[in-house]
C-alpha positions as CSV (number, residue, x, y, z in Angstrom):
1,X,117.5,82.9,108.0
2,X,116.5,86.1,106.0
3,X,114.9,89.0,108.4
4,X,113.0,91.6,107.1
5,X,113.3,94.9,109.6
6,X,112.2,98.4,110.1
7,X,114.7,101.0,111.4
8,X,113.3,104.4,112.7
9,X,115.9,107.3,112.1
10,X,116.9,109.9,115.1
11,X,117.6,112.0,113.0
12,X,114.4,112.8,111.0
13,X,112.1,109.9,113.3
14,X,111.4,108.5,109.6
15,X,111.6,105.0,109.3
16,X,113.6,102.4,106.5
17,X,112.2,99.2,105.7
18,X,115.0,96.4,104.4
19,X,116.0,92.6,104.3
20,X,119.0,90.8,105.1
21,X,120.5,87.7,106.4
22,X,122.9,89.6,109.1
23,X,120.4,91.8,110.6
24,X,122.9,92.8,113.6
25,X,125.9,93.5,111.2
26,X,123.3,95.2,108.5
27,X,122.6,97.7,111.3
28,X,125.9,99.0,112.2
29,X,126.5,99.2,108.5
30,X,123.4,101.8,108.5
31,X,124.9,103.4,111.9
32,X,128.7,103.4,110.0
33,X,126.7,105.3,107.0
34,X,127.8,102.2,104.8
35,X,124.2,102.2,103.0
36,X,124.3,105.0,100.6
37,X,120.8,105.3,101.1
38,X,120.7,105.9,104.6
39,X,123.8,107.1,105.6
40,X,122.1,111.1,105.8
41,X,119.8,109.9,108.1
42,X,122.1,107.9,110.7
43,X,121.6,107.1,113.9
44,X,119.0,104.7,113.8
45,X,117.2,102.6,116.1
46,X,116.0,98.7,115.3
47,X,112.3,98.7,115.7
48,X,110.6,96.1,114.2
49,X,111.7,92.6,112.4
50,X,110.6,89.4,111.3
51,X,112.3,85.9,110.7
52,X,111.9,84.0,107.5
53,X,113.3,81.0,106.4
54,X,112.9,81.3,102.7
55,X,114.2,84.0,101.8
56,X,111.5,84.5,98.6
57,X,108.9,85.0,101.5
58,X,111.5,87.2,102.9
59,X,111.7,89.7,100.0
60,X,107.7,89.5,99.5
61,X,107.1,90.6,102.4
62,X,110.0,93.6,102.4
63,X,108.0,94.9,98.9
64,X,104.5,94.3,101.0
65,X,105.7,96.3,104.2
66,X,106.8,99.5,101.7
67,X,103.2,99.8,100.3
68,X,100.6,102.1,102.1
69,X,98.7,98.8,103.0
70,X,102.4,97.8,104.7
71,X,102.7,101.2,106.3
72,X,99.3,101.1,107.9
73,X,99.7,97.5,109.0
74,X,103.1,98.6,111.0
75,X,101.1,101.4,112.4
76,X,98.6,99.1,114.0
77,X,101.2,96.8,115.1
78,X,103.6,99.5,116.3
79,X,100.7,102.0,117.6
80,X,102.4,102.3,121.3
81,X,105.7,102.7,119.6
82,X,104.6,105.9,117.3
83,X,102.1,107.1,119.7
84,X,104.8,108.1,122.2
């Protein structure tokens, strides 16, 4: 099982979009500042994911999710979350 998931940082209230197969160990590797490319932004929250069984799909939709057509779409789908 490959999920694809959004993290919003409390630090900057930013969000990261990634993919992985361990989704609960791929978190606290963000929280232990183990992703170099997160690790400024830590502590962050789970927000958002999706499970895929293909993993192709997976990383398609990972790429999709980063556009600005992505973006928006999690803004719809997440509108009570950012309109706190």
């Amino acid at each position: 099982m490959q999920y694809v998931y959004v993290l919003e940082s409390k630090k900057d209230h930013n969000i990261y979009i990634g993919c992985t197969s361990d989704l609960k160990k791929r978190l606290l590797l963000h929280n232990a500042k183990k992703i170099a490319s997160t690790k400024l932004r830590v502590p962050f929250v789970l927000i958002y994911y999706e499970a895929y069984i293909n993993s192709k799909d997976a990383y398609n939709r990972e790429k999709y999710l980063k556009t600005r057509w992505g973006r928006n779409h999690l803004q719809k789908v997440l509108r009570n979350f950012f309109n706190r």
